[in-house]
C-alpha positions in Angstrom: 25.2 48.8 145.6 22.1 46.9 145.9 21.7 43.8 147.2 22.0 41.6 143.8 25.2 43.4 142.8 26.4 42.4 146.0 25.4 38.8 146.1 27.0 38.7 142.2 29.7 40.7 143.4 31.4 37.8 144.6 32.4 34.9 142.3 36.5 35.6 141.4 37.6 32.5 139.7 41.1 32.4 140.4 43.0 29.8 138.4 39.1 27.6 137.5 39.5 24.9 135.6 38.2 25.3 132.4 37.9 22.1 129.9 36.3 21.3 126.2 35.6 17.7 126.1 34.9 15.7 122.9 32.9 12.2 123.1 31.5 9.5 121.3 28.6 7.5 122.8 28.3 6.1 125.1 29.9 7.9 127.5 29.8 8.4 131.1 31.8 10.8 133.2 31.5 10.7 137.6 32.3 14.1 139.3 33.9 13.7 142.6 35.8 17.1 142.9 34.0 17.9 145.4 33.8 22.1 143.7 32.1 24.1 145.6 30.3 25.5 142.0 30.8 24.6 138.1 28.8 25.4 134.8 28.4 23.2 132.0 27.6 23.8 128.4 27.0 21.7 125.5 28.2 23.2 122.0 27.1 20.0 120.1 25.5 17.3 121.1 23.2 16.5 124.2 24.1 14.8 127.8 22.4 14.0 130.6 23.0 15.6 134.3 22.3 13.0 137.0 22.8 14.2 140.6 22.6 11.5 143.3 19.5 10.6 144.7 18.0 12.9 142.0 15.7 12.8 138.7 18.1 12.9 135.6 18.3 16.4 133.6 18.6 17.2 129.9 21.2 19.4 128.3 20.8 20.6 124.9 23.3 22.4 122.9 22.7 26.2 124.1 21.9 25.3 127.6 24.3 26.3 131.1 24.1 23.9 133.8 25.3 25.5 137.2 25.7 22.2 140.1 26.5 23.0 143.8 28.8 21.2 145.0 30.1 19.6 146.9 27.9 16.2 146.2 28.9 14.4 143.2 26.8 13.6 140.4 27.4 12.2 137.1 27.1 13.7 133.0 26.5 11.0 130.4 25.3 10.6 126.9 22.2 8.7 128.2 20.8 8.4 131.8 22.1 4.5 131.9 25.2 4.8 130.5 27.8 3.2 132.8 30.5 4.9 134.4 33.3 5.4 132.3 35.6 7.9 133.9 35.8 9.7 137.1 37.3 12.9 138.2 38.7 13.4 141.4 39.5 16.8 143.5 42.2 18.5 141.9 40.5 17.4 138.4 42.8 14.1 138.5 41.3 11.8 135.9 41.4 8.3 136.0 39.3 5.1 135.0 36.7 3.2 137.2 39.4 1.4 138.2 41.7 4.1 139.7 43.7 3.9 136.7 45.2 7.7 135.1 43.8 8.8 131.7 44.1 12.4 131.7 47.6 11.8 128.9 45.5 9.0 127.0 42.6 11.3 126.2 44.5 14.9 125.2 43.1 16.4 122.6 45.4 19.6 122.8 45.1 22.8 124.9 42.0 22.1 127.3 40.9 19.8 125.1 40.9 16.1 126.0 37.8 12.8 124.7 37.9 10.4 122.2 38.1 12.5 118.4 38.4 15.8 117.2 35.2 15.8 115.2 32.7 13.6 118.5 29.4 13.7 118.4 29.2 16.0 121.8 31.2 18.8 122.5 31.3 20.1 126.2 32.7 23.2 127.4 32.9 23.0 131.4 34.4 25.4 134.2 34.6 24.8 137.8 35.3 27.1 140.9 37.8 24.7 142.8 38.3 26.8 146.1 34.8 27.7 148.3 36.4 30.8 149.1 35.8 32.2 145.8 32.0 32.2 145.9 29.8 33.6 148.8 28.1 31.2 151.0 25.5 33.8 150.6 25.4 32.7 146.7 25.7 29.0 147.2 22.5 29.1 149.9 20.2 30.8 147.2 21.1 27.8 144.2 19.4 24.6 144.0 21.9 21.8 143.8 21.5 21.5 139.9 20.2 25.1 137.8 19.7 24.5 133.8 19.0 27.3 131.6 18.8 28.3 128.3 21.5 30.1 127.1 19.6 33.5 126.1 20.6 36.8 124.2 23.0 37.8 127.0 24.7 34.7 127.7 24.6 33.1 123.8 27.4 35.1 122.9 29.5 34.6 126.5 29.4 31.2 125.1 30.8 31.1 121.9 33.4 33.8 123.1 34.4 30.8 125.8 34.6 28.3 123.6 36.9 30.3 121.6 39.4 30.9 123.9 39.2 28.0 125.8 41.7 26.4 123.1 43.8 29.4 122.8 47.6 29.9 124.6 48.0 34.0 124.2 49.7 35.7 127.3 47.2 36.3 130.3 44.9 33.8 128.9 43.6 32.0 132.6 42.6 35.4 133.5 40.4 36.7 130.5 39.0 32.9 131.3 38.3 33.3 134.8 36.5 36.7 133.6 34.2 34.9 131.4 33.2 32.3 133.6 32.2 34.9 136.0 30.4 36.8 133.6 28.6 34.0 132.3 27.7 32.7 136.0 26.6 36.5 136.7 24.6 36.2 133.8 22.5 33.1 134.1 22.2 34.1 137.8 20.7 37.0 137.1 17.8 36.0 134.6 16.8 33.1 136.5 16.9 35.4 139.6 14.2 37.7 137.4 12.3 34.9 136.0 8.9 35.2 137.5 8.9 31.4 138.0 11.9 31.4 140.1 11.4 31.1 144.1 13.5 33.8 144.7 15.2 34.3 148.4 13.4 37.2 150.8 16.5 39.4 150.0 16.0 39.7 146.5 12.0 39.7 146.4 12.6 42.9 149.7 14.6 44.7 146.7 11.7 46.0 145.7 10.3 47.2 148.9 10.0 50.6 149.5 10.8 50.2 153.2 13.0 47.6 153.0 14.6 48.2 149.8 15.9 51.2 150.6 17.7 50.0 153.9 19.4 46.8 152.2 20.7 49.6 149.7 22.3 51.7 152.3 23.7 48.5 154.1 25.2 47.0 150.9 26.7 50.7 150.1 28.4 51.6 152.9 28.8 48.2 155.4 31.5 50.7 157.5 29.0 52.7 158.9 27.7 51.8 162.8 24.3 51.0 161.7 21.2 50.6 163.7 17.9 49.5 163.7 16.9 53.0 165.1 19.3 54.8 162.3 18.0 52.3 159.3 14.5 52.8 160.7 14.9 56.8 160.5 16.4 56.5 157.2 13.8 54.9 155.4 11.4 56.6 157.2 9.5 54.5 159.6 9.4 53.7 163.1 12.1 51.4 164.6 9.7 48.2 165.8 7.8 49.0 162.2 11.0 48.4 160.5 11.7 45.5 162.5 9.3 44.1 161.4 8.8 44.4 158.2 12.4 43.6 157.4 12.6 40.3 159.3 9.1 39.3 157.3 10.4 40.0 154.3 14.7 38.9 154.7 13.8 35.8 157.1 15.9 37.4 159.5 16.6 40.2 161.9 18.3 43.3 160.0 21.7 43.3 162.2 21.8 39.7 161.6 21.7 40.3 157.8 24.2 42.9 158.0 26.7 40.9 160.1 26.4 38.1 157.6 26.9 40.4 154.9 29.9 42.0 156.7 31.3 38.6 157.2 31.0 37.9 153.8 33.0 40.9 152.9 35.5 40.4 155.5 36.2 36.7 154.5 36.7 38.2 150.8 38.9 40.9 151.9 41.2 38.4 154.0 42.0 36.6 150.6 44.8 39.9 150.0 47.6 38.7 152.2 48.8 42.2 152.4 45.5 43.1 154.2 45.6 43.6 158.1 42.6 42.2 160.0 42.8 45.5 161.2 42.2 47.0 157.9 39.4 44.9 157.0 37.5 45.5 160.8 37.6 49.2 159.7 36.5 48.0 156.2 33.3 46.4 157.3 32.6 48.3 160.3 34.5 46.7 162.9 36.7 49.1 165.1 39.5 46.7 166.0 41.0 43.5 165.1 39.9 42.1 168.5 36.2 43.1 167.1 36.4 41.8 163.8 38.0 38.1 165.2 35.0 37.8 168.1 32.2 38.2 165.3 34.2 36.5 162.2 34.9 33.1 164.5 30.9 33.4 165.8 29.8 33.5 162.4 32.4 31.5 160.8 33.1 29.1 163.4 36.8 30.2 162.8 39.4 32.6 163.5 40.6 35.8 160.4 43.8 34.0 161.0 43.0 30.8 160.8 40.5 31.3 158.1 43.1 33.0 156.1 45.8 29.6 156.9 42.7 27.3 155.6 42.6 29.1 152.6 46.0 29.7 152.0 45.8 25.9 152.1 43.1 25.5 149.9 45.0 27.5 146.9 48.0 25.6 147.0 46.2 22.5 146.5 
């Protein structure tokens, strides 16, 4: 696994909220859910993206918007529309007032604006629990990422908007799957767009000393690695590799690997019938005792209370 598969590895939407809206002009929605990550999509129609304390951004139809939460911005028709509605955590919906809308506006399965037939038609998905995407992916995105939908993601599109509207058995999961793979998607091209400032990790891919070693890490994060074993793998000499790896990651290679372990680890811990045990063997830990001291030095918690936060978080 190299280092990108493992960084897109990560997103599992579990239960996302997935919504078409319809509007007439003007209209002016606030987001205050406080998601850790959502995607946005016009189908027909343009709007306006407007984070705070930032320049406005245009969406045309074709275009996904990816915002990083958990600062709240808002989407309007035009960039001085008022605010007309606002959604809270939990995607409650009510007006600037406080007042609920969420019955008023139903327009049918995930469906909810002001006419069947509006003049914009948004399709948007949100990641409500951080625990389903890596800090390691939220630290590489810019708070707001537009691009154009291209040959790869076009079709992830229309399949979404399809389906978004449709009731069959299993249906939340085969829409958590396509918001993944459309987020996978436009992460990747704009990861291999030239113009992109791309993070050490992804540019050291390419590497030949460094490259190698991320690979190896990413592949097998149970093995007791070492600078001195890394080094001899990739064929170089231990302060060399050192080196070279900290110039090109940003940081040390055994801090990169316990990040990445931790990252594992706090995916792993999500399976309630998973021992911290299990997952210190798992990511190269070689007790529970092991795993805890690293996890809460990292984390700043606990395995167990980490997995009692999240627990938390999904019953929300």
């Amino acid at each position: 696994m190299d280092a990108l598969a493992g960084l897109l590895d990560q997103p599992r939407a579990r239960g996302a909220f997935l919504l078409r809206s319809i509007l007439d002009p003007p209209w002016c929605l606030r987001i205050e859910d406080r998601a850790p990550l959502s995607l946005v999509t016009m189908v027909r129609g343009t709007a306006w993206i407007v984070p705070d304390g930032d320049h406005p951004v245009r969406l045309h139809p074709g275009d996904v918007a990816i915002v990083r939460g958990p600062d709240p911005y808002t989407i309007a028709d035009a960039p001085d529309t008022p605010v007309q509605i606002v959604i809270h955590p939990g995607q409650q919906c009510t007006t600037v007032r406080g007042e609920a809308m969420a019955e008023d506006m139903s327009l049918g399965v995930r469906t909810w604006g002001d006419s069947a037939d509006g003049a914009a038609v948004m399709l948007s998905g949100t990641y409500e629990m951080h625990s389903e995407v890596s800090r390691r992916l939220l630290r590489v995105l810019p708070p707001l990422l537009v691009r154009p939908a291209g040959p790869a993601e076009a079709p992830l599109v229309t399949l979404l908007g399809t389906e978004i509207g449709r009731t069959e058995p299993g249906q939340e999961v085969v829409l958590d799957r396509l918001l993944d793979l459309l987020l996978v998607s436009v992460l990747r091209s704009w990861l291999a767009d030239a113009a992109t400032a791309t993070p050490g990790w992804y540019r050291a891919q390419h590497d030949p000393v460094v490259g190698p070693a991320l690979r190896l890490m990413h592949a097998d994060p149970a093995y007791q690695w070492t600078i001195m074993n890394l080094a001899a793998k990739v064929g170089t000499s231990r302060a060399a590799f050192a080196r070279r790896f900290t110039s090109l990651i940003g940081e040390s290679p055994m801090k990169y690997l316990t990040d990445w372990r931790m990252d594992l680890a706090a995916d792993l811990l999500r399976e309630p019938d998973t021992t911290v045990a299990a997952v210190a063997r798992q990511v190269g830990y070689g007790s529970a005792f092991a795993l805890s001291t690293a996890f809460k030095r990292v984390r700043g918690l606990s395995p167990q209370e980490y997995r009692r936060t999240d627990a938390g978080a999904q019953t929300c």
